[in-house]
Every structure is written in C-alpha cells, then in structure tokens.
C-alpha positions as CSV (number, residue, x, y, z in Angstrom):
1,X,218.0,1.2,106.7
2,X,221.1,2.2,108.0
3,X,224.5,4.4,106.8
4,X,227.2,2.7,108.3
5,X,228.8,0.0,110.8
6,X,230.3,-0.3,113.7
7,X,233.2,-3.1,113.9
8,X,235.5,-5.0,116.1
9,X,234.1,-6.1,118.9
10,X,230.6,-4.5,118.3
11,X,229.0,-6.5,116.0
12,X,230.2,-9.5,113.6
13,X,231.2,-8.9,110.1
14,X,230.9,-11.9,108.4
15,X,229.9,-11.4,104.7
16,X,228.8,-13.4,102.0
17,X,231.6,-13.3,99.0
18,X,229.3,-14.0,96.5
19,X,226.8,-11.7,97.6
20,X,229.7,-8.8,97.8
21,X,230.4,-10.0,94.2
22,X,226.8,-9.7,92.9
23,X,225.9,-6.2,95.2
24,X,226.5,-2.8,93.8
25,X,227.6,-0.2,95.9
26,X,225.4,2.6,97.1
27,X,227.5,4.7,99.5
28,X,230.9,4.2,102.0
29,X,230.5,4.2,105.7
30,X,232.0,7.1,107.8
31,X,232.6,4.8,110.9
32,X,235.9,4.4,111.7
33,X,236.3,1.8,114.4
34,X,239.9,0.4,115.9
35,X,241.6,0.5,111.9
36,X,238.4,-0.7,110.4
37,X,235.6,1.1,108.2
38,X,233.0,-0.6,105.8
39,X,231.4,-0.1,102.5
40,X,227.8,-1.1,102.8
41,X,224.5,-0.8,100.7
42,X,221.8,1.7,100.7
43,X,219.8,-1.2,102.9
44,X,222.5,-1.9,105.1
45,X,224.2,-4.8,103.8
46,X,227.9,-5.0,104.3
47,X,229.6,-4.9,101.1
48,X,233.3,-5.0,102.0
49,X,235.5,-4.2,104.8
50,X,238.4,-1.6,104.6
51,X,241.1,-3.1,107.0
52,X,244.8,-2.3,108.5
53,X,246.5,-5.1,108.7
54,X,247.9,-4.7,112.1
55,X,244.6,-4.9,113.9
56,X,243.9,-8.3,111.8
57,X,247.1,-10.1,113.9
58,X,245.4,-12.5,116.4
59,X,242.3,-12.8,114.6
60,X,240.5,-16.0,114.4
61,X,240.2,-18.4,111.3
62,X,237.2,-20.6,112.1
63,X,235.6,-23.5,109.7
64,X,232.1,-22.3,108.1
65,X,229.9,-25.0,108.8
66,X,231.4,-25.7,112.7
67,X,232.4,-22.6,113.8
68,X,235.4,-24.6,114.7
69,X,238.9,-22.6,115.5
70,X,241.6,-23.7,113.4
71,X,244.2,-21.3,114.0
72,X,245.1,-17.5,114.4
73,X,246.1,-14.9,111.4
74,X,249.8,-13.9,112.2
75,X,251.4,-12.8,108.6
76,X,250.5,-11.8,105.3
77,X,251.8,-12.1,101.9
78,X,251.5,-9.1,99.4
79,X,252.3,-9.3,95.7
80,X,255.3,-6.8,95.0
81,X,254.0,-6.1,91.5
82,X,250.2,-5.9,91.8
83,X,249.5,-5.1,95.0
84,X,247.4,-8.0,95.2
85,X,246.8,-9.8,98.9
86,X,247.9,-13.4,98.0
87,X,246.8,-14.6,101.5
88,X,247.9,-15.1,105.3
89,X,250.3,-17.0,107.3
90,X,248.0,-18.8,109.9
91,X,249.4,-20.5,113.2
92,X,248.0,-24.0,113.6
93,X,248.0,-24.6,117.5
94,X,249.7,-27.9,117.9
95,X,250.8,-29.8,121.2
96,X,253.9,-28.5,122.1
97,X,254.2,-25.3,120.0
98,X,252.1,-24.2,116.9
99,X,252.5,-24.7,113.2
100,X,252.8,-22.0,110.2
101,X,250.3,-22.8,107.7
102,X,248.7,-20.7,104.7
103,X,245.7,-19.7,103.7
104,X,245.0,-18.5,100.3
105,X,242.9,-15.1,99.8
106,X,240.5,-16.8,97.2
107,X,239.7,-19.9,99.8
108,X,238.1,-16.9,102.3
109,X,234.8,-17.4,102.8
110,X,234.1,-14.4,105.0
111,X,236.3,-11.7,106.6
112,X,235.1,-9.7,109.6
113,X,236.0,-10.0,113.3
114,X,236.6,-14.2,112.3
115,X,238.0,-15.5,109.1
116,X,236.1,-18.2,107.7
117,X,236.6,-21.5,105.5
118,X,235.2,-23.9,104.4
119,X,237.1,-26.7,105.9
120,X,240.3,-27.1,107.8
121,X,241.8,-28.2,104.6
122,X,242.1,-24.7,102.9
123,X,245.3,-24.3,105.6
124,X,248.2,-25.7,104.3
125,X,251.6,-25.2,104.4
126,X,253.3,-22.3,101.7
127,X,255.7,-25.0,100.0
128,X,252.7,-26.6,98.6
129,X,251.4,-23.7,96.8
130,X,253.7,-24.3,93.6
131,X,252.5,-20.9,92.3
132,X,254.0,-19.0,95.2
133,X,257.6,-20.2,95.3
134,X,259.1,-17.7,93.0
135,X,257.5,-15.2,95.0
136,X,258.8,-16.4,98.2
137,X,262.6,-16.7,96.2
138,X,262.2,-13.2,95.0
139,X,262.3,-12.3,98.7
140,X,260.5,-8.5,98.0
141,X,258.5,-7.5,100.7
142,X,256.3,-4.8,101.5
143,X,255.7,-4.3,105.5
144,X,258.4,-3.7,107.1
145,X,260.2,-2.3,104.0
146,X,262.2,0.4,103.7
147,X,260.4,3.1,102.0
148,X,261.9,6.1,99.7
149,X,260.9,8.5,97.0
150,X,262.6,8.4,93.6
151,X,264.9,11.3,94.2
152,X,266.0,9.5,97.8
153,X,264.5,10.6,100.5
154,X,263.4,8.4,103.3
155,X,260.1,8.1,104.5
156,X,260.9,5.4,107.1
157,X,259.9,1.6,106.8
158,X,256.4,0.4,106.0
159,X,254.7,-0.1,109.3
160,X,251.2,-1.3,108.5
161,X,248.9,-1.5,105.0
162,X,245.3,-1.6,104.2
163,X,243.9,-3.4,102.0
164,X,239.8,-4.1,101.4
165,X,238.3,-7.7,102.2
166,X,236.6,-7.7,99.0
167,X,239.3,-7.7,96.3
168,X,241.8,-8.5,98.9
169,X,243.8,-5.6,97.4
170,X,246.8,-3.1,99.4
171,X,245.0,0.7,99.1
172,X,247.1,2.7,101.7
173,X,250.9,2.1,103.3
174,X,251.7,3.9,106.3
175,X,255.5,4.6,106.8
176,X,256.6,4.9,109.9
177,X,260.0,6.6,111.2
178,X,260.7,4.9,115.2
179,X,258.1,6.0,117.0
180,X,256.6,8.0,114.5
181,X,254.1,7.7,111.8
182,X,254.0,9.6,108.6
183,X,251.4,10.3,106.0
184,X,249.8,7.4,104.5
185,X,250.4,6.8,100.9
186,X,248.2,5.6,98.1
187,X,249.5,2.0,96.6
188,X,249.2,4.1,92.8
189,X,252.3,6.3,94.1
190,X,254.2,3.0,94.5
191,X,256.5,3.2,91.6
192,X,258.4,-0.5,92.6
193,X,259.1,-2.6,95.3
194,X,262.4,-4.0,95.5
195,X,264.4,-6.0,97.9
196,X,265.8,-2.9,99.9
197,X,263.1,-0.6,99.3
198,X,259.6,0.1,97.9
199,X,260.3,3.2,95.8
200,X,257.6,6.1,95.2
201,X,256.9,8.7,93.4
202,X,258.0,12.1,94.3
203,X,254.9,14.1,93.7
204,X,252.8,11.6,95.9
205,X,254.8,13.1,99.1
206,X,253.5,15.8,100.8
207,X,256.0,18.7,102.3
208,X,255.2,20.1,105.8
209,X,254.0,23.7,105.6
210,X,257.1,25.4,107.9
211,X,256.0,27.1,111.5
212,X,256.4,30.5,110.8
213,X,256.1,33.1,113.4
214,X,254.4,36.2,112.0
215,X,255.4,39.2,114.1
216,X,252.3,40.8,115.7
217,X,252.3,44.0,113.8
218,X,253.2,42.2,110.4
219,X,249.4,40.4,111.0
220,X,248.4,44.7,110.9
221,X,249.5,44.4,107.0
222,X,248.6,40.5,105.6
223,X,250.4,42.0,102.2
224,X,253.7,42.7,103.9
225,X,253.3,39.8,106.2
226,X,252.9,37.2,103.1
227,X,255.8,38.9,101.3
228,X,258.2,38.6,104.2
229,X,257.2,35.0,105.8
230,X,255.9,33.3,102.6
231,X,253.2,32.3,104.6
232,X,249.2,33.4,103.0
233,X,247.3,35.3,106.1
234,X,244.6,36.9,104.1
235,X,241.0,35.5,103.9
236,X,240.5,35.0,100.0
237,X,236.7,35.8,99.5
238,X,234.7,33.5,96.9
C-alpha cells in the first residue's frame, strides 16, 4: 500500500478507463513530478492523472494491443464553453514530412507517459469529425489567449492549462506575462472565452501584498507601525 506516485520518466502510468470509472477515490497524491501529480486509491491504484499540458507535447500515442507508435501529441482542443478537453492534434510521421491528425478524448484508452488506442484508426483527420466544425469556425481558443478580468486588467496570455486524464476536463490556466508567470486560475473564475480574450472574474485575482519597509523603531510599537504602513506586524494569539 502506497500514498502516492511518481511520474514521467519513473514509472509508466497507463490506466485502465473503465477501472478509473468504476474506482472511488480514497485520497490525492502529494507528488508533484515535472507538471504531473496523481490521484490514486487507498491500495495504490492510479485513479487519474492531474496534467499540464505543456509537458504532454512530444508524448507518444501508441496502439494498445502492439505497443506500436503512431504518432506524437502536438496540440489540443478545449471547448470554450465547458471546459471540456475535446481531444489532441496528433503528428502522423509520414515520408517526407508528417501529417496532422486527431484524436478524440473519448477514443483514449490510457493516458500516462504514452497515450494509448485501440487501433491506428482512432487518428483521423479534424474535418471528419462533423461535430467539431462549428467549433473550429468559432475560432475561440484558450492557450495562448489573451487573458483579462471583467473590469480590464490584463493578466497576460494563457501560457499552459491543466486538465485531469480522467474526465479530460481544464482545472487550472496559468497566465503568463513574457517571461513571466502569474498565479494560476481556477477554470470556475472563467466568466467567457471569446475570440480576443478569455474574460474572468474579478474577485478570482489575487492583489500582491505591497513591500513595505517598516522603520526599525516603528517594529518597537506594532500599533503605530500597522497604523502608518498598513501592513499587520503583531502576532495574533488563538
């Protein structure tokens, strides 16, 4: 019996959907491992994965029954609206260059270090999934989108999600400004997501606590020093 897993390159996370369906959850992992953590049960099955999307670029989509590699995860397509993780844009390596295919969240076998299908035919192109196309016309995006709170502020564009491997639903988005990430934000402060930017709420951001400089002999008299600076210095007993 064990508490948690390690991930990535440590040990393979290939689950079972229909056991994940059927299992109740006993407790959440507190490993943390390259953008990866993992609910599991009290007897140490996996029961989903809690994933960023940017460590899942590159990763390999293999059949089930073969083990055979069919292609490598490069995009992903989020419903706007729901949240929901439709599926991902898989490159097909052909002769001279590769092909962009699709692969539908519900055809996912297993998602760990690999993604499994059952067979090769679960990747096809987007333009056959009739059921996507006004999706894809709508053009609303979610990485890379600017983000913004209600009253207008800019929180940068949304550099990376994550989303969990059993649902296949978006939990956190991290904006980022340049170089520079700022707090992640939970997909229930998303008010909308429109073409030019996914809008949230303003309550759901956070404002930094300013660096005040308390003068040495202020820190003498925490009453005074609280009243002048703003900022709390007293130990409040419970």
């Amino acid at each position: 019996m064990f508490d948690c897993l390690l991930v990535g390159s440590f040990a393979s996370l290939l689950v079972d959907v229909e056991l994940m369906r059927t299992s109740k959850l006993s407790k959440q992992a507190n490993s943390r491992e390259e953008g990866f953590f993992c609910t599991v049960l009290g007897q140490g099955i996996l029961l989903a994965m809690h994933v960023r999307f940017s460590v899942c670029r590159g990763m390999s989509v293999t059949e089930e029954e073969t083990q055979e590699h069919l292609g490598t995860v490069t995009g992903i397509l989020i419903h706007p609206d729901t949240g929901k993780i439709e599926g991902f844009f898989v490159a097909i390596p052909g002769l001279f260059r590769s092909e962009q295919r699709f692969l539908a969240s519900q055809d996912i076998l297993r998602f760990g270090s690999r993604v499994a299908v059952r067979h090769a035919e679960m990747i096809f192109p987007i333009e056959e999934h009739v059921r996507l196309q006004p999706l894809l016309m709508e053009g609303r995006t979610v990485l890379r989108q600017s983000m913004r709170t209600e009253s207008g502020k800019i929180l940068g564009r949304c550099g990376d999600i994550q989303f969990d491997t059993k649902h296949f639903m978006v939990e956190w988005l991290f904006p980022r400004k340049l170089f520079r990430w700022g707090v992640a934000l939970p997909l229930s402060s998303v008010i909308e997501v429109r073409k030019n930017a996914i809008i949230v709420r303003d309550s759901s951001v956070r404002e930094p606590v300013p660096n005040v400089k308390i003068p040495s002999i202020l820190k003498q008299f925490p009453e005074v020093a609280e009243a002048r600076t703003g900022v709390a210095t007293r130990k409040i007993r419970s």
